[in-house]
C-alpha positions in Angstrom: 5.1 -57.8 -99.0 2.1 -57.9 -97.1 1.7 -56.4 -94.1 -1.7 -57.3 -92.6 -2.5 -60.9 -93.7 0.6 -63.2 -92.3 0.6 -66.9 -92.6 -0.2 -68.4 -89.2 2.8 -71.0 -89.8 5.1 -68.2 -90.3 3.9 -65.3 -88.5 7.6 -65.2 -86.5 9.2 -66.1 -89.9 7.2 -63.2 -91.6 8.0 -60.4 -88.5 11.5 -61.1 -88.7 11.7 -61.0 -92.2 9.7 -57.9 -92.4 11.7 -56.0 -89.8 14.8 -56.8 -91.3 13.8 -55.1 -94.9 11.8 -52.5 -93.8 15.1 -51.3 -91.5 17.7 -51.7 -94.3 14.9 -49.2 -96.2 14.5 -47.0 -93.0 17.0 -47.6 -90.2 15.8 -45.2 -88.0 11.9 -46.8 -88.0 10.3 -48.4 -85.3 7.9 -50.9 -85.9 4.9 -52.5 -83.6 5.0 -56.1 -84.0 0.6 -55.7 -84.4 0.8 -55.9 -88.3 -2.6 -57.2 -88.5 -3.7 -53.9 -88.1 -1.0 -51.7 -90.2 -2.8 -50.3 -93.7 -0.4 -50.4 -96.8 1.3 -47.0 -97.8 -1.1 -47.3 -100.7 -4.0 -47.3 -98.5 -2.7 -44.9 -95.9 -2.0 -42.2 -98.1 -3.9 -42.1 -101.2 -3.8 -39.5 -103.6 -5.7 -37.9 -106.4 -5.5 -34.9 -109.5 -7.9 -33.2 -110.2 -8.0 -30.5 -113.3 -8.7 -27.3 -112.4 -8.2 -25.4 -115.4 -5.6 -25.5 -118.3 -3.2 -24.4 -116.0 -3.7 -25.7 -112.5 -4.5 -28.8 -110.9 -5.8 -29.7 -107.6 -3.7 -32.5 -105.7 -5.1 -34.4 -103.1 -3.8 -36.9 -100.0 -6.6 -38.9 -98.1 -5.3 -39.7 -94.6 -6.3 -42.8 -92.6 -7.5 -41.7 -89.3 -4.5 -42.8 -87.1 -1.7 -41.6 -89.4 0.4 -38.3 -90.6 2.0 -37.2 -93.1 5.1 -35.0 -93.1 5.0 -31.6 -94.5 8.3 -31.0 -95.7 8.7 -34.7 -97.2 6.2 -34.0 -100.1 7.9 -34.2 -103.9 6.0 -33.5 -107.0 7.8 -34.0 -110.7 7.4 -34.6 -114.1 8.9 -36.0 -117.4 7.1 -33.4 -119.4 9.1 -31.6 -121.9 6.1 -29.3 -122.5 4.6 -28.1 -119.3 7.0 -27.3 -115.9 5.5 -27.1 -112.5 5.2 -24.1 -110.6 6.1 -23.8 -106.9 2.9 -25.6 -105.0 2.0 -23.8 -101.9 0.9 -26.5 -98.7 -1.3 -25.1 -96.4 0.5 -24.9 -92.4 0.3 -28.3 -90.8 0.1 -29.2 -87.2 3.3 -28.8 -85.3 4.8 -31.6 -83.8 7.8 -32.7 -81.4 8.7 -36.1 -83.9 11.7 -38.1 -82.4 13.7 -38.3 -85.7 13.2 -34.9 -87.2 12.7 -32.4 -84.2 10.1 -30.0 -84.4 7.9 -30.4 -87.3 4.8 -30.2 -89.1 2.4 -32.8 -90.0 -0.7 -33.5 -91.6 -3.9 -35.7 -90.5 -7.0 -36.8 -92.6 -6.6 -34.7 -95.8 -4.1 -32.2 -97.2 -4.8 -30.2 -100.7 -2.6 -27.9 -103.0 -3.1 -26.3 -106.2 -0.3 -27.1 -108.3 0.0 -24.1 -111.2 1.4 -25.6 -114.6 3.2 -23.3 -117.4 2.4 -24.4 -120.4 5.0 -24.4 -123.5 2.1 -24.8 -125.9 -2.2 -25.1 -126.5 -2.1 -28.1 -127.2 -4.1 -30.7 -125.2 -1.7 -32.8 -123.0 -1.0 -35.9 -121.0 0.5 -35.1 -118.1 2.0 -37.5 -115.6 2.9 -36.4 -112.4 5.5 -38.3 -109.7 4.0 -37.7 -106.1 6.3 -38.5 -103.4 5.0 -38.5 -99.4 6.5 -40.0 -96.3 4.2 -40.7 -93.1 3.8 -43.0 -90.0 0.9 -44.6 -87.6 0.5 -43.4 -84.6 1.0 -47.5 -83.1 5.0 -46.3 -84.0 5.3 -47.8 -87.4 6.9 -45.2 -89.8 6.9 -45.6 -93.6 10.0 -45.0 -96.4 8.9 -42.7 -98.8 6.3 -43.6 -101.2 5.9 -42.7 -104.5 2.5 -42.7 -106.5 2.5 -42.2 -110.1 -0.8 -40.1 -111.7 -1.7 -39.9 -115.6 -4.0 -36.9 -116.2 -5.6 -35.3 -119.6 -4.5 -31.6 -120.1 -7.1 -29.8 -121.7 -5.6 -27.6 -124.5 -5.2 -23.9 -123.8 -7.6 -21.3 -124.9 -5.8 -18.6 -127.5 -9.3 -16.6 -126.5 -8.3 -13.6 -124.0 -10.8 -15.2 -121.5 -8.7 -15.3 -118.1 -8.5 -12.6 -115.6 -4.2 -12.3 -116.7 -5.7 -11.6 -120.4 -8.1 -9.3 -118.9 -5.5 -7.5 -116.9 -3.1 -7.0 -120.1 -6.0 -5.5 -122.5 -6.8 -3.2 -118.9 -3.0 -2.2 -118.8 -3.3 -1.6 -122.6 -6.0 0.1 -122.0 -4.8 2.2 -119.4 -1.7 3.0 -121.0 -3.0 5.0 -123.9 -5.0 7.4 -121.2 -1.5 8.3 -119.6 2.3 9.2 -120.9 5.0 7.5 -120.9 6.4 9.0 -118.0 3.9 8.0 -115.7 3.8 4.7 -116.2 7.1 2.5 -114.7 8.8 0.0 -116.8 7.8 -3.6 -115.0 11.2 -4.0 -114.1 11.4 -0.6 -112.6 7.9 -1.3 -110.5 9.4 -4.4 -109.3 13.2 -5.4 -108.9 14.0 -8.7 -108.6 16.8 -10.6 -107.6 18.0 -13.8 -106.5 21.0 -15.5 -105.2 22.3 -18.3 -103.7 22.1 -17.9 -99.8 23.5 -21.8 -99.0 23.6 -24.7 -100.7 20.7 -25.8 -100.1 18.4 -22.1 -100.0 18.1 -20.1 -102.6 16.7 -16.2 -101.9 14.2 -14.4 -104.3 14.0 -10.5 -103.6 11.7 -7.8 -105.3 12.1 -3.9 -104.4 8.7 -2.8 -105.3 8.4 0.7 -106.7 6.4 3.8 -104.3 2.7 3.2 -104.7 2.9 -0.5 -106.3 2.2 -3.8 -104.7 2.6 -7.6 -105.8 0.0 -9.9 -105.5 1.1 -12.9 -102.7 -1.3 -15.7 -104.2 0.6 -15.1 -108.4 3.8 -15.8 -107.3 5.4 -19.3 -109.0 8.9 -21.1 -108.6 10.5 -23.7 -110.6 14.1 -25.1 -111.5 15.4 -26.3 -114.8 18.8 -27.8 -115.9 20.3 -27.5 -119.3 19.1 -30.6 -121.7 22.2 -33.0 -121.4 22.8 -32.1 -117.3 21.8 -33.9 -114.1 19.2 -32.5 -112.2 20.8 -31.2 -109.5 18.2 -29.8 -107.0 15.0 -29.4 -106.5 12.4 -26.9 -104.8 11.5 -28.4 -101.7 9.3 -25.8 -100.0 9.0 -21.8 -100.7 8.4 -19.3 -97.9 6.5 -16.2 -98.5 5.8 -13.4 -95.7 2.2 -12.7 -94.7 1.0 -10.0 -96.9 -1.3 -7.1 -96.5 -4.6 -7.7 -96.8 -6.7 -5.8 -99.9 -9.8 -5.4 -101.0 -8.8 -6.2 -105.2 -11.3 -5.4 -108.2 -10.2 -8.3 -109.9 -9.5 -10.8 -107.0 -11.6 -9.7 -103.9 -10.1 -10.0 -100.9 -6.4 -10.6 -101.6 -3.0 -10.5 -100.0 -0.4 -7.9 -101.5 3.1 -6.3 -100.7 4.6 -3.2 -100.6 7.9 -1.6 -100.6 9.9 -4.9 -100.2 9.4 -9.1 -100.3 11.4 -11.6 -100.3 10.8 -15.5 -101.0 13.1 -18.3 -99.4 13.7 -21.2 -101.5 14.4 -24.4 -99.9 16.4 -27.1 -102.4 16.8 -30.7 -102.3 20.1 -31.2 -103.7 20.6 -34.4 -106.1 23.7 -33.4 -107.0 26.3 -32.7 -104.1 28.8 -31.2 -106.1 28.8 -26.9 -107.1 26.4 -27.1 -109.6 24.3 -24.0 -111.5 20.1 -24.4 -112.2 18.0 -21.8 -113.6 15.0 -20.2 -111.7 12.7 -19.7 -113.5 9.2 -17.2 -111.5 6.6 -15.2 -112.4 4.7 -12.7 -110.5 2.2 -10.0 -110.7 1.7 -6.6 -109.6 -0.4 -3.3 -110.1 0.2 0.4 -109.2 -2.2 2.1 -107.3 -3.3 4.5 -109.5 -5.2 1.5 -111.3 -2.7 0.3 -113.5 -2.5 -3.7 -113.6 0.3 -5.1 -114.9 0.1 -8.8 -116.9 2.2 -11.8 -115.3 5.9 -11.4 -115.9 8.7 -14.0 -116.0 11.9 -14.4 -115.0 14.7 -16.9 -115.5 18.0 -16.4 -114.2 21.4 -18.3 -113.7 22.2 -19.0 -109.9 25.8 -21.3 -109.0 24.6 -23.2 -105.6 27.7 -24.2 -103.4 29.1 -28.1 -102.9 26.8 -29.5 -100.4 29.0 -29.6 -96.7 28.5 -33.4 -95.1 27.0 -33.3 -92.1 28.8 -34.9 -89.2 28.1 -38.3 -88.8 26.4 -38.8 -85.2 26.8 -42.0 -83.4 24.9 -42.8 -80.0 26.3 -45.1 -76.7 25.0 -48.7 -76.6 
């Protein structure tokens, strides 16, 4: 389909034809019969990866001046069997009041995440990630979601201890044999976590952090698995975290952390609308402030999400 170069012989042919599909795709779009000037989705939003490190990548959406993209219609997945996605964090976007959705927030000209990557092996890797966006033009033209498919080359992982979580583990090491037993807490007694299922669709991470410990905002990662012969049924849409405190961290700089209490809303998009149970799987870490760091831990627990309720169906006088 080709949006900006109609046949003069069939321009009425083409519009009709046009509106038609694109409002079997996208019912609730409206679209300005000026096509000439309408870019491609492929045009309007295109994105890139870029390798940060063994475990992180940068991904990127280019934005045509006179368009948006939604924030909370972003998807990123993978085939992988070897690496699973952490929870990427968007930066806020630009509220707006949007006609179909409310209240919302958007994004103009460019919008970058880091994406963090756990790594099941050292191997160098091929990667191919599924990016999923949904936009419009500001001449009233709104886009179904579009999907672009990116192939990148996975360096393999270093077994040297030359990151700043090795460097933290050999400090805690360290650190341990100057003190007893008794004065340094368990991880899991420095920081309780829980989850549960709040609705079907929202899931609720909790840690109780211990007296004179914090958690670092920026380690925190999120991601859902099924068991091998299951249907996926959800997906992490979006996580919330709380503003943190901000600290001054030898092996960060200036950092956000929390004390005494956090909790992390996690917002699902449900594949499956029957009761179904995922795994969450999340790491975080954490230090004490006596100056004992503690190496990333990782969780993974069982959580049973509710049947998805219908929504009413809403109808509007002619």
């Amino acid at each position: 389909m080709n949006l900006r170069t109609p046949h003069p012989r069939s321009t009425v042919t083409a519009v009709v034809a046009t509106l038609f599909a694109l409002l079997l795709l996208y019912p609730f779009t409206l679209f300005a019969l000026n096509e000439a000037d309408l870019l491609q989705a492929e045009e309007a939003f295109p994105a890139t990866v870029t390798v940060i490190s063994p475990e992180k990548v940068r991904v990127e959406w280019e934005i045509a001046d006179g368009y948006y993209l939604y924030r909370h219609k972003f998807k990123i997945s993978t085939e992988s069997e070897t690496t699973t996605l952490g929870e990427p964090l968007f930066p806020a976007g630009k509220k707006k009041n949007d006609e179909f959705f409310g209240e919302i927030e958007t994004y103009r000209h460019q919008v970058a995440i880091d994406l963090p990557l756990i790594r099941h092996g050292i191997e160098a890797e091929q990667l191919v990630l599924n990016l999923t966006s949904q936009g419009c033009a500001d001449i009233g033209v709104c886009y179904p979601p579009f999907s672009q498919t990116k192939q990148i080359q996975l360096p393999p992982r270093s077994e040297q201890k030359n990151t700043a979580a090795e460097d933290l583990k050999t400090l805690f090491n360290r650190q341990s044999d100057r003190l007893t037993e008794d004065e340094i807490l368990e991880p899991d007694e420095a920081f309780r976590f829980t989850a549960l299922a709040f609705d079907s669709n929202t899931m609720i991470a909790r840690w109780d952090i211990a007296p004179e410990h914090y958690l670092y905002r920026s380690k925190f990662t999120f991601s859902l698995e099924n068991g091998p012969e299951e249907e996926v049924a959800a997906t992490i849409s979006s996580v919330e975290t709380p503003s943190g405190e901000t600290k001054n961290d030898e092996f960060f700089g200036e950092i956000e952390v929390y004390h005494n209490q956090v909790e992390a809303i996690i917002h699902l998009e449900r594949q499956l609308h029957a009761a179904a149970s995922v795994t969450l799987n999340v790491s975080y870490q954490g230090c004490a402030e006596r100056g004992i760091c503690y190496p990333p831990i990782q969780k993974s627990t069982r959580i049973d999400l509710p049947p998805v309720v219908p929504s009413a169906v809403i109808t509007t006088a002619e």
